[in-house]
N, C-alpha and C positions, 0 to 999 in steps of 0.2 A: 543257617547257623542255629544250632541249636540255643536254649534256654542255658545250660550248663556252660559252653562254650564261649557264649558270650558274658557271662560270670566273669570267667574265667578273664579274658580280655579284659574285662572293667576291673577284676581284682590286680592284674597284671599292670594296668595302666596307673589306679592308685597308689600301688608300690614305687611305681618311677615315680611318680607326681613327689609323694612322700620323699623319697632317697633325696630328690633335686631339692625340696626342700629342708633337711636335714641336712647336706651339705654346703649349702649356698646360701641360705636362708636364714639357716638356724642363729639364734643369738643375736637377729638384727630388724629394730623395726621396719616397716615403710617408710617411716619418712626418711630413712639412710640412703637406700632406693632413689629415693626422691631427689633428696638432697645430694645423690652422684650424679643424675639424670643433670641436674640444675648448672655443679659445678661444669659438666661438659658441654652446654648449653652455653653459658658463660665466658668459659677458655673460648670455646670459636667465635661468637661473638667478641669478643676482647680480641681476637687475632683479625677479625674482618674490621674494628674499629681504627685496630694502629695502622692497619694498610690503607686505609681512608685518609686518615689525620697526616700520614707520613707523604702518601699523593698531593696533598694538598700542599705542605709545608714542602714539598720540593719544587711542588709549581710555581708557588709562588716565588719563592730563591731565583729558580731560573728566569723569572720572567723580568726580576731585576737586574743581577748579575751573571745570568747565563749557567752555563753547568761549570761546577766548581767538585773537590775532594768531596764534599762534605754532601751535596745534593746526589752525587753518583753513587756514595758510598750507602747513604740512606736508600736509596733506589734499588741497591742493589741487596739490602737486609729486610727488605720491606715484608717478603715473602717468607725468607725464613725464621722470621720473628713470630707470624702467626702460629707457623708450625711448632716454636718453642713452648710458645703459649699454651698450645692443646697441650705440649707433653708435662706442663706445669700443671695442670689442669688435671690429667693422669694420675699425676703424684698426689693431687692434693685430694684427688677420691680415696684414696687409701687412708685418709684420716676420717673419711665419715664412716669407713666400715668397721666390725670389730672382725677379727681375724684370731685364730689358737683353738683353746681346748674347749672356748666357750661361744665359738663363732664358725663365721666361715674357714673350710678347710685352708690350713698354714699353703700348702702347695699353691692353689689358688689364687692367694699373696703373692707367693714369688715369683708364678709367673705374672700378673700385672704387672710390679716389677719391674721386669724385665721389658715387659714392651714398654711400659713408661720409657726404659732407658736407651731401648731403640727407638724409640721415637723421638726423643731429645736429641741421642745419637745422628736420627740424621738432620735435625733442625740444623745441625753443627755442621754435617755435611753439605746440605742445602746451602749455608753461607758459604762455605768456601768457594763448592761450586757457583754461586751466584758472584763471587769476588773475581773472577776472571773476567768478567766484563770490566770491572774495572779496571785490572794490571791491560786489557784489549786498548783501554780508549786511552792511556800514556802510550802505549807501545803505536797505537796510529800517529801520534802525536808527532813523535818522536820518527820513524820512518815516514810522516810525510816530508821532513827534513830531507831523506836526502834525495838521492839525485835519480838512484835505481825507484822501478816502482814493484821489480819483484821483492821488494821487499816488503810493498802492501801486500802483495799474496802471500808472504808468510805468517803473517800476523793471526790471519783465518785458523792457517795448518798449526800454530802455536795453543788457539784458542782449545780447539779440537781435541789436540792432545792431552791439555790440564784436564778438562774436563771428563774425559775417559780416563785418564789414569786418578783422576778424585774419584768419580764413582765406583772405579775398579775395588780402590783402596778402602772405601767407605764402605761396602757392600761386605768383605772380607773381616773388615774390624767388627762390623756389628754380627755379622754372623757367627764369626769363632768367638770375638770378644764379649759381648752381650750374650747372644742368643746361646751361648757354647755349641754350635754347630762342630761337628769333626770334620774341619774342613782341610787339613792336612791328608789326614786317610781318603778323602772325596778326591784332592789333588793329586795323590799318590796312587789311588787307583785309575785315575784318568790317564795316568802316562802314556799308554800304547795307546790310547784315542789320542793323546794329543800327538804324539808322531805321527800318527794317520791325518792330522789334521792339518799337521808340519806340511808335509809332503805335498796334500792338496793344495795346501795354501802358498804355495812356491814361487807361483807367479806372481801372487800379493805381495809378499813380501820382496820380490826382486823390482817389484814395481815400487814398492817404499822406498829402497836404498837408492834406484833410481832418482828417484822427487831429492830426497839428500844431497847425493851427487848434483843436481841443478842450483839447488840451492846453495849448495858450498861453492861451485865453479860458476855458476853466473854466468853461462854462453850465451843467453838472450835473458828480454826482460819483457814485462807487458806489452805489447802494442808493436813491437818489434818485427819486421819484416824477415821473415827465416826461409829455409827450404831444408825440410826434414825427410829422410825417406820419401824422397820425390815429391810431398806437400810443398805447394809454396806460397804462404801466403802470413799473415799479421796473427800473432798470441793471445789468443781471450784468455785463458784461466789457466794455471797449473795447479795441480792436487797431488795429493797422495800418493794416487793409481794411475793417472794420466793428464796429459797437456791438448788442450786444444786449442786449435791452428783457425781461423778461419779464411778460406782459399779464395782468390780472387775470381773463385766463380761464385761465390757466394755459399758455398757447402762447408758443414761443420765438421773437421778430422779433430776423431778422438787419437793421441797414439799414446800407448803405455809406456810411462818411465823409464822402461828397462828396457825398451829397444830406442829411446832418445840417446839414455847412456853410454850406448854401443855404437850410435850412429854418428856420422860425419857431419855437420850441423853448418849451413852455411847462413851466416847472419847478413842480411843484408844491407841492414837497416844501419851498421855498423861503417859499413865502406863512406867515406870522407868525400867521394864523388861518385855522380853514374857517370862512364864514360860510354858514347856514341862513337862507332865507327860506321862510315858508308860510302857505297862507290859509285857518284856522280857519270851518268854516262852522257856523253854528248857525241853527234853527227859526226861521223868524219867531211863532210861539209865545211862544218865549223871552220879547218884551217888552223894554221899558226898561229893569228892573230887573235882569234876567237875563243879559241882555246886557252890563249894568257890572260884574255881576258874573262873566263869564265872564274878561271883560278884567284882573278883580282878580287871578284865582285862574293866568292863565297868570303874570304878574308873580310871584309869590306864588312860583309854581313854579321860574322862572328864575333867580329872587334864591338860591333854594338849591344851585342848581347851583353848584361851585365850579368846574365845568372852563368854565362860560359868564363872558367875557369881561363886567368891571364895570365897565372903565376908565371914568371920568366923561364922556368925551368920544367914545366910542364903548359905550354902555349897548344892555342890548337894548329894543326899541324892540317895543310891542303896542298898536295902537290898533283899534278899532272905525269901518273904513273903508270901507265899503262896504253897499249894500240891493242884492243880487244880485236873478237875476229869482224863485230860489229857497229863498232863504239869506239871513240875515245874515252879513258877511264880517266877519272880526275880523283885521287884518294883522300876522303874529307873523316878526321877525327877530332871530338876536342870534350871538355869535361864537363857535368853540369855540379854545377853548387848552390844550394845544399843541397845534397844526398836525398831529394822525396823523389817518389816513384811517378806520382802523377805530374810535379814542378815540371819532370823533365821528358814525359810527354808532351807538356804546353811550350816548353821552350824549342822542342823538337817541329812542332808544328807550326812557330812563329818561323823560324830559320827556313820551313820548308817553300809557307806561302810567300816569305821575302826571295827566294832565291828565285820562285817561278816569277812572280815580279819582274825581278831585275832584268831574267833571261829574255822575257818579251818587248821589254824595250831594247834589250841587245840585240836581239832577234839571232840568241843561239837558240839553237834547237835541242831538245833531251831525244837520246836516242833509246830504240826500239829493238827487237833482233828484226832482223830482215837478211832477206837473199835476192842475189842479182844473176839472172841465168843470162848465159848468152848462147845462142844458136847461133849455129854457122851450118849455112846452106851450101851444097856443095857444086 
């Protein structure tokens, strides 16, 4: 580079040097400089203080009376207080500067301003959104009353919602409202993108109205035993987008909302008993005798069971129904209560070991398939 050229750059760079100080500069000592640097120094320290002091004065609340209005509600401003602070803080730099015909340029001014007022703006936001915690911890309060527990999974999907439609909302105000963004014509020309995005987003949205649908009709609830599109098995979580099942092999089915809402949903967990049917085969050996008396000894056995349903009108029911090609059939049904999957496993397997029991002191026999040939010699 030459001697001339780089002149020229040092003359070129003192010009900006100069401009920046003529615009920004002009009309105002260092220590305003200073004294802005100071005030923001200050605000955030003053907003890292009250969140100290406000930790503390809630710890201490709760540690006597537990969480109350008043500890949740501080907990829950704790954060947006500092952020007010800084934009107080903002505001209050505009007093150390001078600003017009004899200062920094007026534009300059107004835009600080302006971000002062967005950043106030969203200290404001910031509480609201942070106040959803609060309306969350009544609203658990309140649905652990009742009786359903998908109603504690609604409470999540409630939270979710406030909180994207406040940020939506808050994002919108400050930008058209403060910042004057043209955010209508930005809307307005997005149209055909958002119909494209309509369309994309199809499934989403059929999967929302689905999650609706569950929630307004209530065909199962947490923990609830279902068989969905062939899934069979207990409700871990519902959302927005999809439910998941967890199957009694131990695998996680995700299924989307909107084929829940279409599907035939059998609840099982619902039914008021399991009912057992089975068909008792014993020797034709056995005989007459044996036979009425196999029929005695199942009754015998059932009537001790307390988890088997008595009710007069629904008894358990054993008859001697059937001359198989190999077996006598004896027709054994009856019900268990309450309605658990594994209960009636265990009661199934007490009734089984007492029946082989009983059988071997009777010395009937359980029958087998078998074939009897006969040859004839000629």
């Amino acid at each position: 580079m030459t001697a001339s050229a780089l002149a020229e750059v040092i003359g070129s760079g003192n010009w900006l040097v100069q401009t920046i100080n003529y615009e920004i500069v002009r009309g105002n000592a260092i220590w305003r400089f200073v004294a802005v640097l100071l005030v923001i120094i200050i605000a955030m320290a003053a907003g890292r203080i009250s969140q100290y002091f406000i930790a503390g004065f809630v710890g201490h609340r709760e540690g006597k009376g537990g969480t109350t209005a008043v500890t949740l509600l501080l907990k829950c401003l704790s954060k947006p207080i500092s952020v007010a602070l800084f934009a107080v803080g903002l505001f209050a730099c505009q007093i150390c500067l001078v600003f017009g015909d004899n200062g920094i340029d007026p534009k300059i001014g107004l835009y600080w301003m302006k971000v002062a007022q967005a950043v106030g703006a969203i200290a404001v936001a910031y509480a609201i959104y942070r106040m959803v915690d609060f309306v969350e911890y009544y609203l658990l309060l309140w649905t652990s009353k009742a009786k359903t527990k998908l109603d504690d999974m609604l409470v999540p999907i409630i939270r979710k919602s406030l909180r994207v439609t406040i940020a939506i909302i808050a994002a919108l105000w400050i930008a058209d409202g403060i910042l004057e963004a043209n955010i209508r014509t930005i809307l307005l020309s997005a149209g055909v993108g958002g119909i494209a995005v309509a369309l994309a987003a199809k499934e989403t949205i059929a999967n929302f109205f689905g999650s609706i649908t569950i929630f307004a009709d209530r065909p199962f609830q947490i923990d609830d035993l279902v068989k969905i599109d062939g899934h069979f098995g207990p409700v871990e979580d519902v959302g927005f987008r999809s439910t998941r099942v967890r199957t009694l092999d131990g695998h996680l089915v995700t299924i989307p909302n909107s084929i829940i809402a279409n599907s035939i949903i059998e609840n099982v967990s619902k039914r008021p008993f399991i009912r057992r049917t089975s068909n008792i085969t014993i020797t034709y050996d056995s005989g007459h005798t044996k036979a009425k008396r196999a029929v005695e000894i199942i009754k015998e056995i059932l009537a001790d069971v307390p988890e088997v349903n008595t009710d007069p009108e629904n008894p358990p029911r054993v008859y001697f129904n059937e001359f198989n090609d190999c077996s006598l059939n004896i027709y054994m049904s009856y019900w268990v209560r309450p309605a658990d999957y594994w209960l009636y496993h265990e009661v199934n397997q007490r009734v089984n070991l007492d029946m082989m029991r009983r059988f071997e002191v009777e010395k009937i026999e359980f029958a087998f398939p078998t074939q009897t040939l006969y040859v004839k010699k000629e």
